[in-house]
N, C-alpha and C positions, 0 to 999 in steps of 0.2 A: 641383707640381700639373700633371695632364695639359691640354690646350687642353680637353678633353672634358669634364672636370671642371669646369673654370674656366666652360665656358658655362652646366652645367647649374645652378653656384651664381649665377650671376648671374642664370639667370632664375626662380631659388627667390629671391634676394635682391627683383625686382623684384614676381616676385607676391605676397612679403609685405608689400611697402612700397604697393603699389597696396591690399592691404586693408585696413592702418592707415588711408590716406585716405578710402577709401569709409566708415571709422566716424568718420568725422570727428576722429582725431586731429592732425592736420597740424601744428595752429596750437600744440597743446600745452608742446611743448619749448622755445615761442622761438627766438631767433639761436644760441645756445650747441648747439643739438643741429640737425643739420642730416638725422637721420634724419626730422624731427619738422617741416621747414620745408614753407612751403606751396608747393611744388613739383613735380613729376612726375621720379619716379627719373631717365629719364633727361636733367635738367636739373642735376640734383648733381654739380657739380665729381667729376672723380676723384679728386684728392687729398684733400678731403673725406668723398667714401665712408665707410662704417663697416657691415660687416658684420653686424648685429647681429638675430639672426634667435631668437635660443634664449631662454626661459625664464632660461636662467642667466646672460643678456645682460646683466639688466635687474634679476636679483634676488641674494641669498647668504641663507644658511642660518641659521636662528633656532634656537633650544634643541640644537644636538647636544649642547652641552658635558656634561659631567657634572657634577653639583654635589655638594661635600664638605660633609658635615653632622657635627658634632660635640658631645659635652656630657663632662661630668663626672659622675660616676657613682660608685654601691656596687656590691662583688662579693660576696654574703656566700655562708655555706657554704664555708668555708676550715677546715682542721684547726689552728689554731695556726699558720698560715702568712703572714696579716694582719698587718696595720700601722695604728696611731693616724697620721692622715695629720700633719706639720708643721703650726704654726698660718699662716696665709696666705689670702690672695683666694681658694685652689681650695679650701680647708677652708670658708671661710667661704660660697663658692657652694653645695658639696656639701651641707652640713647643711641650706641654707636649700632644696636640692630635696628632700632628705628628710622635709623638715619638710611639704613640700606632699602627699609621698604618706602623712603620717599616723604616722610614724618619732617615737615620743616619747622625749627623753633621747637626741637622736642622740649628743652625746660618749661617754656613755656606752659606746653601740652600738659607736662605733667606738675603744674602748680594749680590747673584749676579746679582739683577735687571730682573730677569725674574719670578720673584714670588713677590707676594702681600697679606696680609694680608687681609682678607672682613668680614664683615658683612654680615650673610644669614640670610632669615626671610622668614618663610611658614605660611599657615593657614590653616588647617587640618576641614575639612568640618565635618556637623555632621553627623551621621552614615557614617562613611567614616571608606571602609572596607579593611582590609588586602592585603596591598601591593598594593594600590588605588596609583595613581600616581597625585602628584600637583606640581605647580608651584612656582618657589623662587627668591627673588628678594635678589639678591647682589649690594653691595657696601663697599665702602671702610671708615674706621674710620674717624673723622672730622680730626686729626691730617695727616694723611698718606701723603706721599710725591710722592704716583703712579698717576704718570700722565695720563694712558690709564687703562682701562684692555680688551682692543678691543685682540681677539684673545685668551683670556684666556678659561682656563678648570677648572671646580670648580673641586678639587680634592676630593676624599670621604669624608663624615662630618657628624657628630650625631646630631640631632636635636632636643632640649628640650623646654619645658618651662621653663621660667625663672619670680622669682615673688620676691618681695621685701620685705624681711620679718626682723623686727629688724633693717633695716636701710644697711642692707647688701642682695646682689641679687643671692637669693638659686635657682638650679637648678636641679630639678624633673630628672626622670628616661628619659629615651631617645627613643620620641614617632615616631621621620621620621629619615631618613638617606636620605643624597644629594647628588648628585654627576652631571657632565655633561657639554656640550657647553653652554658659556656664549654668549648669543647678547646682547650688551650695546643699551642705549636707544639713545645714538647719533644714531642708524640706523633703533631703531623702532620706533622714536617721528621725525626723520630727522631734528635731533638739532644739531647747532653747540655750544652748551652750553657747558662752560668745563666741569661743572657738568654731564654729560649725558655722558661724556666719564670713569666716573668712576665710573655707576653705571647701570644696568643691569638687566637681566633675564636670569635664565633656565626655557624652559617650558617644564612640568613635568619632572623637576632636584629633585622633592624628590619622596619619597616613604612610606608609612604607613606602621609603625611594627605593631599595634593591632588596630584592629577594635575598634570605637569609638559607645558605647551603646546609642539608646532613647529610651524613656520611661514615663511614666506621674509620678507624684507624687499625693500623697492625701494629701490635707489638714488637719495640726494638729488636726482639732476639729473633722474631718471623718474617723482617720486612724485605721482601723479594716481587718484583713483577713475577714471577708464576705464581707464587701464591696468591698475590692480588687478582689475580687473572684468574685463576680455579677458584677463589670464591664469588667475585663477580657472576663467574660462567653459572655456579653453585644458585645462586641467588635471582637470574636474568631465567633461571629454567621454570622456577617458581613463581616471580612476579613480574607486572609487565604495564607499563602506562602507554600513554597517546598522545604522538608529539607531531602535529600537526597533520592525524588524520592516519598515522604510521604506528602500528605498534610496537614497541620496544622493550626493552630491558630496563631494569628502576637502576642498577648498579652500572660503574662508569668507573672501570681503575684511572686513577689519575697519575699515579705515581706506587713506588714501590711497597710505602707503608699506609695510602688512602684510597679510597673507594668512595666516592658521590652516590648518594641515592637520592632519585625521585621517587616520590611520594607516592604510592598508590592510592588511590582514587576512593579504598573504601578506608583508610586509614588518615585522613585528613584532619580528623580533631583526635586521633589515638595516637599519635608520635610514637609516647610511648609504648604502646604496643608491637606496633608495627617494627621496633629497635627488637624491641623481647622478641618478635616469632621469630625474625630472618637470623638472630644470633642463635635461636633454638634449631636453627637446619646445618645437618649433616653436611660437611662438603662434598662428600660423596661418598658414595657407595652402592654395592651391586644389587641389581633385582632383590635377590636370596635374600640377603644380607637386609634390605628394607621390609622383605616380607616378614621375616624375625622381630624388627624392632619395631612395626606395627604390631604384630602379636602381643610383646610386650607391654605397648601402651596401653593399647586395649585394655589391657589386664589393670595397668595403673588406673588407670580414667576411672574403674568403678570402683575405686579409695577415697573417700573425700580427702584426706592429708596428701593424697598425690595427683588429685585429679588436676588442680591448678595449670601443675606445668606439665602433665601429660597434657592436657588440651591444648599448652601453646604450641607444643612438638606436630602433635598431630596435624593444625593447623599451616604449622611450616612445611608438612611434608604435601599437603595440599588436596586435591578429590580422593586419591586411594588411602586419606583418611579420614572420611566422611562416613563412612560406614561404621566405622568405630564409636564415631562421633555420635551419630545417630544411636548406637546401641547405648549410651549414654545416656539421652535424654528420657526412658524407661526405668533409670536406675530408681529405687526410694528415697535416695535421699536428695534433697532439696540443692543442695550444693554438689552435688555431680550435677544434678540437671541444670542448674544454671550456668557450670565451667563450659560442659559442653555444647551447650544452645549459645552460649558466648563464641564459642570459635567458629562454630556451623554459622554466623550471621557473618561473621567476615569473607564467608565462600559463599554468602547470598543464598544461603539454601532456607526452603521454605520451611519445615519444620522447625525449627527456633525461632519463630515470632511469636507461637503462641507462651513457650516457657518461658520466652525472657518480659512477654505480657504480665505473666503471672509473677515475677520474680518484682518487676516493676514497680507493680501494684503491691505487692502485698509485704515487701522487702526493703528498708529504706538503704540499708547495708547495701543490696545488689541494684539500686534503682536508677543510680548515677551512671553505671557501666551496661543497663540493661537497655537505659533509653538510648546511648551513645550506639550500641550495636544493631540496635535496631535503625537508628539513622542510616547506618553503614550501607542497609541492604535496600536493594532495589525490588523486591521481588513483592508482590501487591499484598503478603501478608503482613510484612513489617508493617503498610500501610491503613492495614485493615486493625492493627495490633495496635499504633500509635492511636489514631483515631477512638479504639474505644478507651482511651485511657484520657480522652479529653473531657471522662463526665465520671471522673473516680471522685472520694469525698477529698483525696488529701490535694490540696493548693499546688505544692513541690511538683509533684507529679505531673498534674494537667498540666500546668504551663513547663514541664519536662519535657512533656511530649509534644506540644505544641511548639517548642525551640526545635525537638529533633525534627518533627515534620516538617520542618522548615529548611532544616539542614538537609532534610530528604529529596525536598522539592519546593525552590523556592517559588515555583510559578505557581501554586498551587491554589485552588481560591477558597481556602479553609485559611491559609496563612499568609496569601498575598496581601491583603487589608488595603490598607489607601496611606497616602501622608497629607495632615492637615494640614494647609497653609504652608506645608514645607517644612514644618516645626518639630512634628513624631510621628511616629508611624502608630496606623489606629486597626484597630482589628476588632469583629462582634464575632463570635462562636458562638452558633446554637449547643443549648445543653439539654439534656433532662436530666443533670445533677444541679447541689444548689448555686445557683446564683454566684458568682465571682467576678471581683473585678482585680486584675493586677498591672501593676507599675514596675517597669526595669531599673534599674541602678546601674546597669553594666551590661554593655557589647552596643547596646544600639537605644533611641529614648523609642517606648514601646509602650503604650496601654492596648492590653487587652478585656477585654466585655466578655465573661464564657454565661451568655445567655442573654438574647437579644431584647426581652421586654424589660429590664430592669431599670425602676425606678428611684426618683429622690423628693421628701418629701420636701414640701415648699418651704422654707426658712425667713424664719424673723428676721433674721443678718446671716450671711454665708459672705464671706472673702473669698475671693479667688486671688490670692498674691496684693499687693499691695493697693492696685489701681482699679480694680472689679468687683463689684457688688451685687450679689443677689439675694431678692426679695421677695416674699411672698405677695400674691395682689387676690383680689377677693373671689374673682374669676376660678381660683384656683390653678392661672398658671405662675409660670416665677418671670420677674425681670430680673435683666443681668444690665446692668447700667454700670459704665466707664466713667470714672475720673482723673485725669491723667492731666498732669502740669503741661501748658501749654500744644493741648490737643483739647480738641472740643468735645464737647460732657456727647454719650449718645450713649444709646440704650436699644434694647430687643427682649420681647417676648416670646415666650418658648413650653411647651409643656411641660410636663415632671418625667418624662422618658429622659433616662439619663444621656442616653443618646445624644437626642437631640442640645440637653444643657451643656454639654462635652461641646458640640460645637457650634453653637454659640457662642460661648466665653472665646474660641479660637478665634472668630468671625470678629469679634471684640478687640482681637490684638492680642487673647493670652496665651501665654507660653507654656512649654512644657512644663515650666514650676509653676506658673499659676495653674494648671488643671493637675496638679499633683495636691499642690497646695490646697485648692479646692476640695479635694475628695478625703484629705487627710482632715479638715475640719466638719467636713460635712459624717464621714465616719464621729469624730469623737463628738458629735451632738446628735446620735442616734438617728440622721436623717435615712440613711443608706438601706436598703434591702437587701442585700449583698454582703459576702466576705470582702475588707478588703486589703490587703497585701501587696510591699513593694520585695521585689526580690526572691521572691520562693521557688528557692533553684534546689534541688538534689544536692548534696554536699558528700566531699569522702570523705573515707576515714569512719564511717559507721561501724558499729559493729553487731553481728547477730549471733543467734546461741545454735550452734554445731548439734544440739542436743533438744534443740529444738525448730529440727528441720529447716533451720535457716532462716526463718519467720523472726520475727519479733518478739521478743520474751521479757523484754522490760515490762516494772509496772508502768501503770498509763501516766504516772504524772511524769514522768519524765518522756517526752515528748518532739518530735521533729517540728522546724516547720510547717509541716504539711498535717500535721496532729496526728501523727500515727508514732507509737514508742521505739525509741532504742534499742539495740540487744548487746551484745556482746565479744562478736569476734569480727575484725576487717577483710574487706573480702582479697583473697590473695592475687589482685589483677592489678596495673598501673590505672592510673588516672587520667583519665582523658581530658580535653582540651575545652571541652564543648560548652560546658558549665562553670568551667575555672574562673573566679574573679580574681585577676592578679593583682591588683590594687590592693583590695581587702587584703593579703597573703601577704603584700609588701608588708604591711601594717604591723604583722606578728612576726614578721623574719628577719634576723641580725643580715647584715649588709654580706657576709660569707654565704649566708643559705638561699641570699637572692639568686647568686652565680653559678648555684651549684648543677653540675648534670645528672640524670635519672641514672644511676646503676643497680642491676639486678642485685637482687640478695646474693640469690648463690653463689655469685661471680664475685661478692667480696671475699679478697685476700684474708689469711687468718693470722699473718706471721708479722707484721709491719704496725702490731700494738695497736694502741686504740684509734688514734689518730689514721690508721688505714683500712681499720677496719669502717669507720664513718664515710670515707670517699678515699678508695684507691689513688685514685687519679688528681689525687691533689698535688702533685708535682708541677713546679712551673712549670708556664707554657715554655716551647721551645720553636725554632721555625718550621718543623715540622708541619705543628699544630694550625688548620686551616683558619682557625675559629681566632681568629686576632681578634 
């Protein structure tokens, strides 16, 4: 720490210690907290001191976690691929949900091979609001004897927690309800694993009954209504949402040691950020006193080892840090310009769409959190910035930015697209990049076209999923002729515009797996003119080279998604919401890392060994704690 530095926190430390007193906090804390004695700063022992100036001093973060919901469940709509489940507690649960949605003679039901017994599991985001739609991943008990559930409909199902209490698995009130088309992952992983035929997705198959609350907690030794009330006030000065037409304050003291936040509006898939800024603000302090520790940041922001979390600060303290901000994005290195084009997009200012464009594009490390920031903003650059990144070479990217534009503006008729039959939602995006076609696996079923003339060449045999056939005819158009048990044979002719064979096959009856299924064999028989790719989302956790401006410095064969390399260091920002497939995440995380909530680095304890330094707040809940 410079002497320079050292003074100007000290006299940020005193003018915030002099305003606690003038509201009369003093006496608050008692002997045990010596921020809070009735004293005059400079009467406070130095070894006593305690720095403690920040929102996130005083408080930690309530609702990030994610919470797993689960039920038991019917699949029906199976060909003979069903199984009578074993007699047991999951039979005897299953019938007795059947029996509630009106299922008469369920044995019955489930002896004739067209129904199956599954396993569903969601994960309910935080602040995830009423009637929010997510995704659910089915499968079938280790016992089960269904050999498919290709073709199946999850039938309606209540969706709870479930926790282990006394050695027996209690289950909580009922937070999602599921319902909808299954695609097994035999057609979105293009596995011939048996396994993968009995296990699956609905995307957005559930639904949110009640919004899910954030909020901060105070610390035992802090928890006072004036405090909660001066951070509130702290926090209501800086952000501000719209509640029915009224603007307001996001913070809402509840009680002595909690605080409710509503979400601000450009922080909607950034939680995690949106926690990091407003613990990153001052609870207060004077004019002077803020002019100083702007100067300060300032000075941090053109360090790249500090600009990280100077840009969150500056960002908490709101427009009279945008200047700063801005002086930022001139700096040479690569990563000051993209920290601060990062916070300048959460204040909607125009200047940071074209660096976080660039950052985008050419970054795979920054491209997760550059697309996400740019969704944030309203202002017609981000728009102009998304937009040309719908005709880069990498996959990741385009459909990155075509999910944020979406996130930007769902009316929008570059991403509004159309649903076929009611089945998936379809979308053509003119390009002059090459030719792509991609398929979702998660948030919503989604084919996008990025280039409207793309064809497919006429095939000797093409499957489209079990009951669909396409043929080449001499004319040089294709027929797509149905077979299907007890539906009558019929057929359509249609040109090699993939367009147009896309819906047809829908016109035919086929489903989202069958035009998945279709594309994924018509790809491995060279039929296709096009890239084609399920899933190429921007992923975190990248890393770039500090010493190589940020950029990519991997050699080439190691390689993203989207075919652009690796580098080497993670970018120092949370992770956003916007890209996240929780399912997939489940898959790789012990059943402790699923519950876990975001905590800042900094803000971990260093004294409470390893186990706290991993998660402070690993302390049972108590009834404090909102988050039951």
């Amino acid at each position: 720490m410079t002497p320079h530095t050292a003074r100007e926190i000290s006299l940020t430390r005193r003018t915030f210690l002099a305003g606690l007193g003038s509201l009369g906090l003093g006496a608050l804390g008692g002997c045990a907290n010596p921020l809070f004695r009735g004293q005059t700063p400079d009467a406070i022992p130095v070894e006593e001191e305690k720095e403690r100036t920040l929102i996130g001093d005083y408080t930690r973060p309530s609702g990030l976690n994610w919470v797993k919901v689960e039920s038991i469940a019917l699949v029906s709509g199976l060909e003979n691929t069903g199984s009578d489940p074993p007699p047991g507690e999951q039979r005897q649960l299953l019938i007795a949900e059947m029996q509630t949605h009106g299922v008469h003679q369920p044995s019955k039901v489930l002896a004739t091979g067209k129904y199956s017994m599954v396993l569903v599991t969601g994960y309910l985001r935080p602040a995830a609001q009423k009637d929010e739609r997510f995704d659910l991943m089915v499968q079938v008990p280790k016992n089960s004897e269904t050999s498919s559930l290709s073709g199946g409909i999850l039938m309606p199902t209540r969706l709870r927690q479930r926790v282990v209490l006394g050695g027996m698995i209690r289950s909580g009130d009922v937070d999602a309800t599921g319902k909808g088309d299954l695609v097994i992952n035999a057609i979105l992983d293009s596995s011939s694993d048996k396994t993968s035929q009995v296990r699956g997705r609905i995307l957005s198959g559930g639904r949110v009954i009640e919004e899910r609350k954030l909020g901060l907690m105070l610390r035992r030794e802090d928890a006072s209504v004036r405090i909660s009330n001066l951070i509130g006030k702290a926090i209501n000065t800086r952000f501000h949402t719209l509640e029915k037409g009224e603007k307001r304050g996001v913070a809402k003291p509840m009680r002595d040691n909690f605080l409710e936040l509503a979400v601000s509006s450009r922080y909607q898939w950034n939680l995690g950020r949106y926690l990091r800024v407003v613990r990153n603000m001052t609870i207060q302090e004077t004019p002077q006193a803020r002019v100083e520790r702007l100067q300060v940041l300032a000075r941090k922001l053109q360090e790249p080892s500090a600009a990280p979390l100077a840009a969150l600060q500056l960002e908490g303290i709101g427009r009279d840090g945008v200047e700063s901000l801005k002086a930022g994005l001139s700096n040479k290195d690569a990563e000051v310009r993209f920290y601060a084009a990062e916070a300048l997009a959460y204040m909607d200012t125009a200047e940071a769409a074209p660096v976080l464009e660039t950052a985008a594009r050419d970054s795979s490390a920054f491209r997760w959190h550059a697309l996400t920031a740019l969704a944030s903003m309203n202002h017609t650059s981000a728009y102009s910035a998304l937009s040309n990144l719908l005709h880069v070479v990498s996959a990741e990217t385009r459909y990155g930015a075509f999910r944020a534009l979406r996130q930007h503006n769902p009316a929008d008729p570059i991403t509004k697209g159309e649903t076929l039959a009611g089945k998936f939602f379809y979308h053509t995006i003119p390009t002059n990049a090459e030719p792509l076609v991609h398929v979702a696996r998660s948030r919503q079923p989604e084919i996008v076209l990025f280039g409207h003339e793309q064809t497919i060449k006429p095939p000797s045999f093409l499957y489209a999923g079990k009951y669909l056939l396409l043929t080449a005819q001499p004319d040089g158009q294709i027929k797509v002729s149905r077979f299907k048990p007890q539906e009558e044979d019929a057929a359509e002719y249609c040109s090699t515009s993939l367009d147009q064979v896309i819906r047809t096959v829908v016109r035919l009856g086929g489903s989202y797996s069958d035009v998945i299924a279709m594309l994924t064999n018509a790809q491995k028989q060279g039929l296709l003119n096009a890239k084609f790719v399920i899933d190429a989302l921007p992923r975190p956790g990248r890393k770039y080279d500090r010493s190589g401006e940020g950029g990519d410095q991997q050699p080439a064969d190691v390689v993203d998604a989207g075919g652009l390399p690796q580098s080497h260091m993670s970018a120092a920002t949370p992770d956003s919401e916007l890209f996240i497939d929780r399912l997939d995440q489940a898959r790789e995380e012990d059943e402790e890392k699923e519950t876990e909530s975001y905590i800042d680095p900094e803000y971990l304890k260093k004294d409470r060994g390893i186990l706290g330094k991993l998660n402070p707040w690993s302390e049972k809940k108590t009834s404090e704690s909102p988050d039951k």
